[in-house]
N, CA, C and O of each residue as an XYZ file, in Angstrom:
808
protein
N      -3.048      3.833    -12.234
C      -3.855      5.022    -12.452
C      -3.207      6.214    -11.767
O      -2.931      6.113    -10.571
N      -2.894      7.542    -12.551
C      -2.787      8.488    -11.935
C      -3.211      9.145    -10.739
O      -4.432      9.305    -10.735
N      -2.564      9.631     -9.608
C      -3.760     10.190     -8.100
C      -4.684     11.077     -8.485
O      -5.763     11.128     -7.895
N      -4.304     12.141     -9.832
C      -5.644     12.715     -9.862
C      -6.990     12.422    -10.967
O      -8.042     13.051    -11.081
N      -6.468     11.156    -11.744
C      -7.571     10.387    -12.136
C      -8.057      9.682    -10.873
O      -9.219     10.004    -10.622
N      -7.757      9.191    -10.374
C      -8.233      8.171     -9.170
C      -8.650      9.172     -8.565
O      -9.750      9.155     -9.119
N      -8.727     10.192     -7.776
C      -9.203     11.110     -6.774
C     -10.478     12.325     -7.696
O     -11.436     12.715     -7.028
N     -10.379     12.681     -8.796
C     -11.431     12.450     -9.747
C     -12.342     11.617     -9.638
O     -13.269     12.379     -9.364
N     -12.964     10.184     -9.652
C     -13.458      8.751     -9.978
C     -13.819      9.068     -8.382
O     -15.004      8.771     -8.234
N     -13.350      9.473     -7.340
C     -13.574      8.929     -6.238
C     -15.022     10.562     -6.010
O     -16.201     10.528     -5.658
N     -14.106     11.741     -6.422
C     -15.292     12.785     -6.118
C     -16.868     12.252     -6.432
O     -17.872     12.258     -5.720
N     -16.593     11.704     -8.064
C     -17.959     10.865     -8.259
C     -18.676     10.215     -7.388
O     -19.804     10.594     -7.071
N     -18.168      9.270     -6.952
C     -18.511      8.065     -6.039
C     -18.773      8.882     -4.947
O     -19.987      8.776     -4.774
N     -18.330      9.619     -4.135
C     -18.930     10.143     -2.824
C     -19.993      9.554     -2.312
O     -19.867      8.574     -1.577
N     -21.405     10.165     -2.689
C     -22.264      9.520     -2.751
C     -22.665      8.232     -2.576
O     -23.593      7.965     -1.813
N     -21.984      7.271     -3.289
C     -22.005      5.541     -3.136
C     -21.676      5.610     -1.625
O     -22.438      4.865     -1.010
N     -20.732      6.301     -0.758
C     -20.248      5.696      0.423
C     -20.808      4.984      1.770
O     -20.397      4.046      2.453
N     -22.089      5.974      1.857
C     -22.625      5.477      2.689
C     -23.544      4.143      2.477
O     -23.966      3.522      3.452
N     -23.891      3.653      0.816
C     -24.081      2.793      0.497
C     -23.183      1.433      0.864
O     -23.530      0.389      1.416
N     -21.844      1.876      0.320
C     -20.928      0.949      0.742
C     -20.585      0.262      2.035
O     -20.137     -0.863      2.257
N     -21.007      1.505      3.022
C     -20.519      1.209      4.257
C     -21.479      0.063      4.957
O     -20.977     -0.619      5.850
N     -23.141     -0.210      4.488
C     -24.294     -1.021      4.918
C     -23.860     -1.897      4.004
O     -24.101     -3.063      4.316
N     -23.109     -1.695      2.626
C     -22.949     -2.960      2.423
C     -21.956     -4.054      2.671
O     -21.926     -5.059      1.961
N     -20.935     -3.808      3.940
C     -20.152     -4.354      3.696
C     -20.886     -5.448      5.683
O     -20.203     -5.960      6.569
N     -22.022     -5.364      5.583
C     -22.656     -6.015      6.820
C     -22.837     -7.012      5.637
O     -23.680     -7.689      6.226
N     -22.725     -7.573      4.558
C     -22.447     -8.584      3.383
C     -22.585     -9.830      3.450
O     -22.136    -10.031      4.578
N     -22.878    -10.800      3.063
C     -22.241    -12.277      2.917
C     -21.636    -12.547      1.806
O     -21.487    -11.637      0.991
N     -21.136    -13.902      1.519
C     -20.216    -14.019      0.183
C     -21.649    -14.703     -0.948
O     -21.641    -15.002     -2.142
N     -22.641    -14.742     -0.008
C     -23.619    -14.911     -1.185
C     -24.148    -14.138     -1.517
O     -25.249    -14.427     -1.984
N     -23.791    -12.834     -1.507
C     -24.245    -11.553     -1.934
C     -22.997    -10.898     -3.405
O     -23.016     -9.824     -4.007
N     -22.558    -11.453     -3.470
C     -21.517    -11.401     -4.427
C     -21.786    -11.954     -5.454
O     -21.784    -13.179     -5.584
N     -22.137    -10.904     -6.600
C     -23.015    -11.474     -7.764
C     -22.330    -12.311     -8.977
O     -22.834    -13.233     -9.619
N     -21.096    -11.757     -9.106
C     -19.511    -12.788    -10.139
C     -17.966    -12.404     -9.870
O     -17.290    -11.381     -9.764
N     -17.809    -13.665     -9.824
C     -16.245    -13.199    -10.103
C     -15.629    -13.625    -11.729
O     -15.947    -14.488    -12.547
N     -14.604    -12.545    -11.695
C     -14.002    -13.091    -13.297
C     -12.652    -12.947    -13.542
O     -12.086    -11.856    -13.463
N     -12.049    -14.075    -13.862
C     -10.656    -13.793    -14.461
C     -10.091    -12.492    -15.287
O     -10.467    -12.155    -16.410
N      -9.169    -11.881    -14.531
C      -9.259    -10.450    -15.321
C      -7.851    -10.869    -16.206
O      -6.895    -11.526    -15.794
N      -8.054    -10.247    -17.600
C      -7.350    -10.176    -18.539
C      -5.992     -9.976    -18.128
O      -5.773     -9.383    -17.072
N      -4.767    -10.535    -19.061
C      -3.455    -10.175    -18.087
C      -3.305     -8.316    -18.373
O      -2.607     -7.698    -17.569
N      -3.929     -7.605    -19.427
C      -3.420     -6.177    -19.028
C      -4.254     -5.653    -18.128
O      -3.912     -4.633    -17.530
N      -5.609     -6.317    -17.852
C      -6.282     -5.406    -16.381
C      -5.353     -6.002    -15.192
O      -5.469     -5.626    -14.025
N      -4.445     -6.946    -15.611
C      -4.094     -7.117    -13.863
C      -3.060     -6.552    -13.915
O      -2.521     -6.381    -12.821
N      -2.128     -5.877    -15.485
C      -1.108     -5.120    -14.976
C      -1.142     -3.923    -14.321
O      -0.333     -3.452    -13.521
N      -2.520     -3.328    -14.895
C      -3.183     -2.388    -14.623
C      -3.104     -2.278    -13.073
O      -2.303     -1.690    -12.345
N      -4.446     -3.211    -12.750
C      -4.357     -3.405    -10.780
C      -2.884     -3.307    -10.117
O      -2.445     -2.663     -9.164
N      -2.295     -4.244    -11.055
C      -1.275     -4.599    -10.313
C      -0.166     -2.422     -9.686
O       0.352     -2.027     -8.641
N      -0.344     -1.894    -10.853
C       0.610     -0.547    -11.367
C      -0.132     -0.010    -10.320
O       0.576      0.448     -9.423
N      -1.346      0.081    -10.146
C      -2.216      1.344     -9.741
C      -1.995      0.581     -8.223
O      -2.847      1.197     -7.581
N      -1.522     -0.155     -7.477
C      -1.436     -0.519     -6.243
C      -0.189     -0.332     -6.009
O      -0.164      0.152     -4.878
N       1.198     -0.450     -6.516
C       2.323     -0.485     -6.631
C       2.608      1.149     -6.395
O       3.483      1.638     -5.681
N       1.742      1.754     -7.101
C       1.728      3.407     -7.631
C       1.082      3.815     -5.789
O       1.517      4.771     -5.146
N       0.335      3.133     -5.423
C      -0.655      3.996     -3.854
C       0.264      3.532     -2.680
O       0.642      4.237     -1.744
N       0.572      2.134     -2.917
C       1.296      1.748     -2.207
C       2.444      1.320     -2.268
O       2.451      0.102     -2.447
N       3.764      1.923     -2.179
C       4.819      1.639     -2.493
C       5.589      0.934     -1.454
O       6.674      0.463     -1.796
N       5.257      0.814     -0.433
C       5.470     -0.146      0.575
C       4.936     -1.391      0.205
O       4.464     -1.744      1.286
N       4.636     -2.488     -0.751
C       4.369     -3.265     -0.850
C       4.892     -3.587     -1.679
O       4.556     -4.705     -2.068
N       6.114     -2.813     -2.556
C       6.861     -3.155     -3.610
C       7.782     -4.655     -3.126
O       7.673     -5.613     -3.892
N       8.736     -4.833     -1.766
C       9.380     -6.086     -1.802
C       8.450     -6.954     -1.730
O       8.982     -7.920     -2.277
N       7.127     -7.368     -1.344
C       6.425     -8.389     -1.571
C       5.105     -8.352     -2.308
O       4.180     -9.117     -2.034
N       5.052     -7.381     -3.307
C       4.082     -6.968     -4.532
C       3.893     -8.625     -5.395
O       2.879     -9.238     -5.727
N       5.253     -8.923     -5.533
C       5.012    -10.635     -6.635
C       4.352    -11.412     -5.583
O       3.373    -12.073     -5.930
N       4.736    -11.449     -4.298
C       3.891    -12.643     -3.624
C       2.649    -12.517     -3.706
O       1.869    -13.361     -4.148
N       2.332    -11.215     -3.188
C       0.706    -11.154     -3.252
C      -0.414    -10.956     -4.342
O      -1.622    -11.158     -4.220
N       0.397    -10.440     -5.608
C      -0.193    -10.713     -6.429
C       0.670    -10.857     -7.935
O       1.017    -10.100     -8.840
N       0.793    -12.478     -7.563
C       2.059    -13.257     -8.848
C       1.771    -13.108     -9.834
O       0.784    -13.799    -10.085
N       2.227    -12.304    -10.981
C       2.487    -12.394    -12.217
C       1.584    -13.515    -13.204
O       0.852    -13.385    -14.185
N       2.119    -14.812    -12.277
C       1.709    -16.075    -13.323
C       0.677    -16.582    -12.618
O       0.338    -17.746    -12.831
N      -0.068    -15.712    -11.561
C      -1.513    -16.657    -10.617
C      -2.217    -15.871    -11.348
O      -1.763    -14.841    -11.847
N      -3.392    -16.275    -11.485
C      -5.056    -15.369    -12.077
C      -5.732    -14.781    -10.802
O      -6.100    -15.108     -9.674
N      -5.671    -13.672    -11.693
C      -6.496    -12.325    -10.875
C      -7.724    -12.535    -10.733
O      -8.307    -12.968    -11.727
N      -8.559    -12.296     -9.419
C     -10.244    -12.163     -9.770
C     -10.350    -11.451     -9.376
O      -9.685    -11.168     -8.380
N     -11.584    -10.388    -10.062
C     -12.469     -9.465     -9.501
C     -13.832    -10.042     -9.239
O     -14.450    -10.754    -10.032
N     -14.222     -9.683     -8.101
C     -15.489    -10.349     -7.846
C     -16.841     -9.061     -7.703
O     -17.007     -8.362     -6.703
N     -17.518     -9.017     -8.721
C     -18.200     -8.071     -8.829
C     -19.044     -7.785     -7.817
O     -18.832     -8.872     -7.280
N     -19.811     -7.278     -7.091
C     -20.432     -6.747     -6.330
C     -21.192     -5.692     -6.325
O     -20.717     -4.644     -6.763
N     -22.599     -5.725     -5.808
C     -23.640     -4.436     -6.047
C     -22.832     -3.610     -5.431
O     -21.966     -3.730     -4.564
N     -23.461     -2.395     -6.291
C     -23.437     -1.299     -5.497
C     -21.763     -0.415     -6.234
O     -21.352      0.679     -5.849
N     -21.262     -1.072     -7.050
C     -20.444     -0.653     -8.245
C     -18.501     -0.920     -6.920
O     -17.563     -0.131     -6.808
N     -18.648     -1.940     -6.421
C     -17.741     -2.558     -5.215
C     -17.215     -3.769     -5.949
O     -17.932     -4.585     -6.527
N     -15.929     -3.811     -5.876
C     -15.219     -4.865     -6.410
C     -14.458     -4.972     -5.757
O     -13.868     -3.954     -5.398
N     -13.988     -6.483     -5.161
C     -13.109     -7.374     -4.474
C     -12.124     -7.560     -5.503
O     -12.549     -7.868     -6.617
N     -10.619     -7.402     -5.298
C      -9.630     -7.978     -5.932
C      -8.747     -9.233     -5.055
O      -7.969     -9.038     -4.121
N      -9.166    -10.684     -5.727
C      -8.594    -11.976     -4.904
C      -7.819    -12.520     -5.314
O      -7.498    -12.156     -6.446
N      -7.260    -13.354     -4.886
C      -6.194    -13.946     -5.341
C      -5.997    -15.267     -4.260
O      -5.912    -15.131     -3.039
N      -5.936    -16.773     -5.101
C      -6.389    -17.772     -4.673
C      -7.663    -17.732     -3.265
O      -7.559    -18.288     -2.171
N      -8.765    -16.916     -3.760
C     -10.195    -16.707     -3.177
C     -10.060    -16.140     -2.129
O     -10.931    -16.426     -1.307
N      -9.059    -15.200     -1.700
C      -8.719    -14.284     -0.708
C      -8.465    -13.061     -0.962
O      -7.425    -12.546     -1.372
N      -9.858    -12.430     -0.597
C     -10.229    -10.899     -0.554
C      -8.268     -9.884     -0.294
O      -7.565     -9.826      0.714
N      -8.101     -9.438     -1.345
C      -6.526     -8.450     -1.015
C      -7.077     -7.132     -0.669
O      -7.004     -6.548      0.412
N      -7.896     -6.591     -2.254
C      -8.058     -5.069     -2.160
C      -9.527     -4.720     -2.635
O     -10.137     -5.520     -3.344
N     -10.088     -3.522     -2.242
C     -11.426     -3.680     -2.777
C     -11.670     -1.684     -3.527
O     -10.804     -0.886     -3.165
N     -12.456     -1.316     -4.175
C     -12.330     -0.170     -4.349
C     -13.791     -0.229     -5.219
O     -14.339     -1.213     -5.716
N     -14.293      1.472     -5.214
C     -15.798      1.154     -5.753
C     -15.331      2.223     -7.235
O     -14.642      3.239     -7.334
N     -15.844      1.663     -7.901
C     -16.191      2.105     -9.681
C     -14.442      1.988     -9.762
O     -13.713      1.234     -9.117
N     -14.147      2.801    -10.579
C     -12.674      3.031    -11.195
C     -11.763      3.873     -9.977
O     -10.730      4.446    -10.324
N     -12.284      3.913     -8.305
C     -11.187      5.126     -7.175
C     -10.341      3.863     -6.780
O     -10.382      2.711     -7.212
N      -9.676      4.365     -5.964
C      -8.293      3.873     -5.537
C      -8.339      2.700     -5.066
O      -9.492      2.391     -4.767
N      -7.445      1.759     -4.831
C      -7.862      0.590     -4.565
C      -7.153      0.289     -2.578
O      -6.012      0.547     -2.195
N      -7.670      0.025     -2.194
C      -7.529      0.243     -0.521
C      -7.384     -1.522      0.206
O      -8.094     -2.494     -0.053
N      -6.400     -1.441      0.998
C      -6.169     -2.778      1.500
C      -7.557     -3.751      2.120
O      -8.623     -3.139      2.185
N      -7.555     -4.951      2.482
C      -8.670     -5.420      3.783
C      -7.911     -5.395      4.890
O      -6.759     -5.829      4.888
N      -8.344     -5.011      5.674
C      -8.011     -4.947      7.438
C      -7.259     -6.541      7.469
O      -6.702     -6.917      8.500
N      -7.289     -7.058      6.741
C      -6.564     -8.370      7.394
C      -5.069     -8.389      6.620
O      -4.071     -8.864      7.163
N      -5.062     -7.800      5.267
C      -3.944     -7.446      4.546
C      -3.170     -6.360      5.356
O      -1.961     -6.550      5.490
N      -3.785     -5.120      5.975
C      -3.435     -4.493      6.109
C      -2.785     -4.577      8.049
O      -2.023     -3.758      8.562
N      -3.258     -5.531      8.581
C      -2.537     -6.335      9.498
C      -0.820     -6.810      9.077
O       0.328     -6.568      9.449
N      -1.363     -7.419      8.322
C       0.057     -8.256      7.786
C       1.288     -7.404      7.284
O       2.433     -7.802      7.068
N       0.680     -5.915      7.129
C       1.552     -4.675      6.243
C       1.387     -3.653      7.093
O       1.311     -2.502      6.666
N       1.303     -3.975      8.549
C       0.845     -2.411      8.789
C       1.324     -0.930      8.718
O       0.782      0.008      9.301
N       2.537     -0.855      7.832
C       2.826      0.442      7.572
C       2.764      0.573      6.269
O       3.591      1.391      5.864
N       1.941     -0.033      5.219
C       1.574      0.707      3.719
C       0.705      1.934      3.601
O       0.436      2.307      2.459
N       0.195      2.664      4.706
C      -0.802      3.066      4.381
C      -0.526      4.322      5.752
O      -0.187      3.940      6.872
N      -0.762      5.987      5.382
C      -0.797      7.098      5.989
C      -1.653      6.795      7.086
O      -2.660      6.200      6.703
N      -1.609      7.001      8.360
C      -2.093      6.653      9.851
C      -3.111      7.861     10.484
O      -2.939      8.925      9.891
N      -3.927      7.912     11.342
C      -4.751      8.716     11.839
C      -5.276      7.987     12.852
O      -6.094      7.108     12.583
N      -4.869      8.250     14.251
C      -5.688      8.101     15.304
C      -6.944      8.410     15.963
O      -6.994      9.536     16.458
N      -7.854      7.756     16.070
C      -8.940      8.793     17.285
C      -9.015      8.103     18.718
O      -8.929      6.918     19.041
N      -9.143      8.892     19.224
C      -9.803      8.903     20.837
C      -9.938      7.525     21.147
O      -9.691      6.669     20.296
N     -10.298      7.250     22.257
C     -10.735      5.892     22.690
C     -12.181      5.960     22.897
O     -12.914      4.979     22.773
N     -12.695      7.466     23.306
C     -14.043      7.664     23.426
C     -15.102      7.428     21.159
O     -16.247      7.660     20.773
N     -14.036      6.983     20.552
C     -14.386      7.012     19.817
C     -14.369      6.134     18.542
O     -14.704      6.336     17.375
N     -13.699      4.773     19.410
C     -13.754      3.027     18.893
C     -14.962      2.271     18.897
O     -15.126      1.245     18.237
N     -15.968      2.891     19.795
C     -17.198      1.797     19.825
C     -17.938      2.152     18.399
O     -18.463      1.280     17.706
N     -17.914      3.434     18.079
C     -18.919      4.187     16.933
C     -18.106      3.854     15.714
O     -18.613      3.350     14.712
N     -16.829      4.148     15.825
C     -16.211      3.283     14.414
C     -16.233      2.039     14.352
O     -16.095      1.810     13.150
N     -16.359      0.636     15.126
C     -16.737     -0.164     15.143
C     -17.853     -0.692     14.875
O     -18.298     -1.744     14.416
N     -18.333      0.643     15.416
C     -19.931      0.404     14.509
C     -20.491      0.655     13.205
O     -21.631      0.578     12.748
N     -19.239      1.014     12.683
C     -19.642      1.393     11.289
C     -19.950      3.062     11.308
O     -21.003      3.220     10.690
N     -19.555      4.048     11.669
C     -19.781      5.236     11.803
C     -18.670      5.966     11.334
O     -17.551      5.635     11.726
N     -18.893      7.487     10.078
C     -17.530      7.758      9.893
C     -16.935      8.355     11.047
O     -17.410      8.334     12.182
N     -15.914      8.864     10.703
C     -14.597      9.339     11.888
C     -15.200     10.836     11.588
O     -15.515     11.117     10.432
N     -15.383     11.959     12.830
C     -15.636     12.958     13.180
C     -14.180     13.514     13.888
O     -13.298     13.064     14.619
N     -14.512     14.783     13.188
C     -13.200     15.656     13.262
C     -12.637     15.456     14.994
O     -11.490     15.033     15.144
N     -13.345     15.721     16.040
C     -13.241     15.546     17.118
C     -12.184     14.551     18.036
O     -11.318     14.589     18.910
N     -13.196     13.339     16.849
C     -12.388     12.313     17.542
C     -10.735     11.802     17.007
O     -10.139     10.770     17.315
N     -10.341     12.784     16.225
C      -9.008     13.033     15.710
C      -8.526     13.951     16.242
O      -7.307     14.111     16.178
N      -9.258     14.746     16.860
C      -8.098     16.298     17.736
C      -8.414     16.341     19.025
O      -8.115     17.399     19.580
N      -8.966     15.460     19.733
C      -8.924     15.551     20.969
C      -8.102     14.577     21.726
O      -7.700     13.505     21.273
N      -7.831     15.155     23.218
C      -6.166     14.287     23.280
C      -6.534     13.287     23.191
O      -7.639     13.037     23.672
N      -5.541     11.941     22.335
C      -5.890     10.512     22.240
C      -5.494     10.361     20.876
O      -4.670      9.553     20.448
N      -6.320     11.424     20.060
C      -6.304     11.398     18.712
C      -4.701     11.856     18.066
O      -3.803     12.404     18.705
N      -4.685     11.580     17.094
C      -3.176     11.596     16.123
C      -3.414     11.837     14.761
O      -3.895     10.911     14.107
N      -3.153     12.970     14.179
C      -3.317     13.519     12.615
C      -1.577     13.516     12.230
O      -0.602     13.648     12.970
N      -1.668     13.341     10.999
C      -0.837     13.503     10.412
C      -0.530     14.498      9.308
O      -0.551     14.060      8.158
N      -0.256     15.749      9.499
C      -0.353     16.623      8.410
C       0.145     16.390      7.198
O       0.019     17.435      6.559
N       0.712     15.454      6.460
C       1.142     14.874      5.412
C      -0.780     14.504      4.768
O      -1.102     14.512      3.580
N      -1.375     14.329      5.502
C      -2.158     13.083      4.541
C      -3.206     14.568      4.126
O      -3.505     15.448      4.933
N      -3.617     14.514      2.673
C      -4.530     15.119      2.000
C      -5.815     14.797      2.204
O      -6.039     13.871      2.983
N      -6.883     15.454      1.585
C      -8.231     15.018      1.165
C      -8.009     13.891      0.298
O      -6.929     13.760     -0.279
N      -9.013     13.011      0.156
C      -9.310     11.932     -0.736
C      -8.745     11.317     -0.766
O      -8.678     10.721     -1.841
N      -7.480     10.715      0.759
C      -6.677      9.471      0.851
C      -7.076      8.045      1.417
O      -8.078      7.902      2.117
N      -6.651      7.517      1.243
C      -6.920      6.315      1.618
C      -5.913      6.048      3.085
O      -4.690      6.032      2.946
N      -6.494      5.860      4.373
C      -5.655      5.956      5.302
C      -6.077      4.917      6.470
O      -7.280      4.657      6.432
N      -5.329      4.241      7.538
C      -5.131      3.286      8.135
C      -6.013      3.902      9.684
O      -5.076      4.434     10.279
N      -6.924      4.036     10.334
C      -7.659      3.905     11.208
C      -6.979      3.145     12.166
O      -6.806      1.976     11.822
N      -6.378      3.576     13.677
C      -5.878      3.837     14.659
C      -6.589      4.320     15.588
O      -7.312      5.313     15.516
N      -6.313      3.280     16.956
C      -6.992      3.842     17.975
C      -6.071      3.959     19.484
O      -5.387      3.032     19.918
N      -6.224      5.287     20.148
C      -5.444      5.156     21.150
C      -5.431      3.692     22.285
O      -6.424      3.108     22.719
N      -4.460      3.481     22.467
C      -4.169      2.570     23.360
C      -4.212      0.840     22.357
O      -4.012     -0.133     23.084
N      -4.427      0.552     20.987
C      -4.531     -0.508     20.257
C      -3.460      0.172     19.410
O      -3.115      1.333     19.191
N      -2.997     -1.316     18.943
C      -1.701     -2.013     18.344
C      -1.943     -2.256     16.632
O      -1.083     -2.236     15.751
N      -3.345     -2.479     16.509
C      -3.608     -2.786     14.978
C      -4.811     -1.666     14.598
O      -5.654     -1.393     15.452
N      -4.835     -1.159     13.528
C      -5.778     -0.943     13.046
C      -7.213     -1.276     13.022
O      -7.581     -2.362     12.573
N      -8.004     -0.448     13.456
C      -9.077     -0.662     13.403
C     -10.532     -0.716     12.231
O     -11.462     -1.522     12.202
N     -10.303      0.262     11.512
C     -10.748      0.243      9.861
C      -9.619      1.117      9.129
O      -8.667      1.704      9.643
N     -10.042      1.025      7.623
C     -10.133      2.015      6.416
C     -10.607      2.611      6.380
O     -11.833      2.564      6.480
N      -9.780      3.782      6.174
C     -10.955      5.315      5.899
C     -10.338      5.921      4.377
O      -9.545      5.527      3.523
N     -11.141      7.020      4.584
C     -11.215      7.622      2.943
C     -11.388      9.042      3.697
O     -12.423      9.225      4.338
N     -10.463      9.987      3.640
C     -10.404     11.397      4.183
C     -11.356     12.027      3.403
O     -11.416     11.588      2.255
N     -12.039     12.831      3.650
C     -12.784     14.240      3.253
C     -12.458     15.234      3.468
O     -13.067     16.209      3.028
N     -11.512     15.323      4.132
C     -10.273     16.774      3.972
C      -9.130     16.551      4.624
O      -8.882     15.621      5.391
N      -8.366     17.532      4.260
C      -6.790     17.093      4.379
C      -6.927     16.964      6.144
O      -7.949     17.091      6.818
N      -5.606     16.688      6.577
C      -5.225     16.661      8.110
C      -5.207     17.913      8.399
O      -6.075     18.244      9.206
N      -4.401     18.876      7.959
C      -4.849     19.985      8.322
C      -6.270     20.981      8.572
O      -6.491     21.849      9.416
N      -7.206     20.378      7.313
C      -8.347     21.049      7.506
C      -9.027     20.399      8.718
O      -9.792     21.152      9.321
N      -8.936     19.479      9.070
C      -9.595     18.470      9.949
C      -9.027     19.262     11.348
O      -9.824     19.224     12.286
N      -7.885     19.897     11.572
C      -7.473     20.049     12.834
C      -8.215     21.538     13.298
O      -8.880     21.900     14.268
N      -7.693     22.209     11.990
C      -8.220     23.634     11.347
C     -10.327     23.494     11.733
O     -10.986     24.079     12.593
N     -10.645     22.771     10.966
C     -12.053     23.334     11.254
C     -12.692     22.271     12.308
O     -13.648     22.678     12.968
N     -12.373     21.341     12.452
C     -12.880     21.030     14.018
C     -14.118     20.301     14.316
O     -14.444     19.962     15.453
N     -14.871     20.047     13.131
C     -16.359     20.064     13.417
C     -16.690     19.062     11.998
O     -16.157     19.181     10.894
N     -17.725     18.066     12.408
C     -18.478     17.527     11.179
C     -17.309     16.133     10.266
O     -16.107     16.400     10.234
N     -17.576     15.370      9.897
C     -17.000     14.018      9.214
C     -15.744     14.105      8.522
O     -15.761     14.245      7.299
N     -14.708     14.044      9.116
C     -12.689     14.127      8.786
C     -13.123     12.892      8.053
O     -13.432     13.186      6.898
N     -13.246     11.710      8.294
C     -12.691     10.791      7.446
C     -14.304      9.663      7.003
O     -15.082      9.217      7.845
N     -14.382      9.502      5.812
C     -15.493      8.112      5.887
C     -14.900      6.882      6.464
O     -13.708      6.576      6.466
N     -16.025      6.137      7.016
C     -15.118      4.835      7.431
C     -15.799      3.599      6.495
O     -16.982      3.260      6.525
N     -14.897      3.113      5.790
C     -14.754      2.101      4.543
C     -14.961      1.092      4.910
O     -16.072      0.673      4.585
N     -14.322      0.396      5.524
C     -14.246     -0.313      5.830
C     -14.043     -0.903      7.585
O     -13.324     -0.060      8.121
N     -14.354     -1.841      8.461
C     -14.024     -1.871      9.908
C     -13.760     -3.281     10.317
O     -13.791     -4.236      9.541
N     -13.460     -3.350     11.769
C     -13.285     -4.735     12.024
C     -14.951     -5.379     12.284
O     -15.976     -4.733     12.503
N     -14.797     -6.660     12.183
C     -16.271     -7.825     11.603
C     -17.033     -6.944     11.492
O     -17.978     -6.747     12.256
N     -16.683     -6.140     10.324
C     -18.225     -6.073      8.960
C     -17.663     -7.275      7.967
O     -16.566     -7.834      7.984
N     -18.912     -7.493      7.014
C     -18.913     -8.398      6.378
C     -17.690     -8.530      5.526
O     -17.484     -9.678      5.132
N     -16.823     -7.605      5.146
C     -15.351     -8.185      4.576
C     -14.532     -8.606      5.468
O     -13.653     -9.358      5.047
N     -14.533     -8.322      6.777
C     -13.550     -8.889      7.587
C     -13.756    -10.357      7.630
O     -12.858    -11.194      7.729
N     -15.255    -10.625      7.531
C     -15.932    -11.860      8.251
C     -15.436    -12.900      6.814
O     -15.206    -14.109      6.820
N     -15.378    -11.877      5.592
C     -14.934    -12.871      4.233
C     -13.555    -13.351      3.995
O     -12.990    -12.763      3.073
N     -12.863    -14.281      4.600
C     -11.599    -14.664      5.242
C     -11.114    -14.931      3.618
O     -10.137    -14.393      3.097
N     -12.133    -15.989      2.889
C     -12.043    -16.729      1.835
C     -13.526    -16.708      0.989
O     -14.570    -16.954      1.594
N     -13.516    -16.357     -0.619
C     -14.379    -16.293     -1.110
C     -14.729    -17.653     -2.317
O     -14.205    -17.514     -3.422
N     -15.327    -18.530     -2.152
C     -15.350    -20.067     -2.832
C     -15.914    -19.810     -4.052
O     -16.096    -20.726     -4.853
């Protein structure tokens, strides 16, 4: 998918986010189907991940082989899991971008544009809270003026080694440094909410 079809699809969705974010306190019995996706929806997945993340091009066939079957596992709330042998890879809501799991994104940790906050500001993203401009520009914090509005970006915390969630920017790095005040990034995803806790989906 093109970035500004995908970043289009995502303006829509806004709204869903904070939905998303209570729903990912989840179980795997909350997961209403999964389904073998056709081989052109998985070339599809496959292009539109290849296309966001191009750091995953030397091991793109391992993780998602050509000749293994794709599942999407449907989910309220318009949230779809993309698995592969019943292990959660990527998840994304309606037709927006498709964004790693914190445990993929362990294993890859440089596919994905970086943003630090504070240390005064790991317990509240842990808690499921988005990222506030603050806790990106005050010392601790780390912006990257490369990354735009409506990216998909890797959650960093001073003094930790791995990532802490997925976020989804609401304005570029610059505006975030620039205006100072009020929600820089949604937080998508975090460590043990219910996708972290979904290792394997049966």
């Amino acid at each position: 998918m093109a970035i500004s079809t995908w970043k289009t699809c995502c303006k829509a969705v806004n709204s869903e986010i904070l939905v998303l974010q209570k729903y990912f306190m989840f179980s795997s019995e909350e997961v209403s189907a999964q389904n073998q996706v056709k081989a052109s929806v998985q070339r599809k997945i496959r292009q539109s991940i290849a296309e966001e993340y191009p750091g995953l091009e030397p091991v793109l066939e391992d993780l998602l082989p050509k000749k293994s079957p794709l599942i999407v596992a449907k989910c309220p709330n318009h949230l779809n899991l993309v698995l592969v042998n019943n292990v959660p890879l990527f998840f994304n809501i309606r037709d927006g971008p498709y964004m790693p799991t914190l445990r993929l994104l362990h294993q890859y940790p440089n596919i994905m544009k970086k943003l630090q906050v504070d240390r005064g500001a790991i317990k509240f993203v842990l808690a499921g809270a988005n990222i506030m401009c603050p806790g990106l520009t005050s010392p601790g914090g780390v912006l990257d003026d490369e990354v735009e509005a409506e990216t998909p970006v890797a959650i960093m915390a001073e003094g930790k080694q791995h990532a802490l969630a997925i976020g989804f920017t609401k304005m570029s790095a610059k505006d975030i440094r620039t205006i100072n005040k009020g929600i820089g990034v949604d937080n998508m995803h975090y460590l043990n909410d219910g996708l972290w806790k979904m290792e394997r989906l049966e």
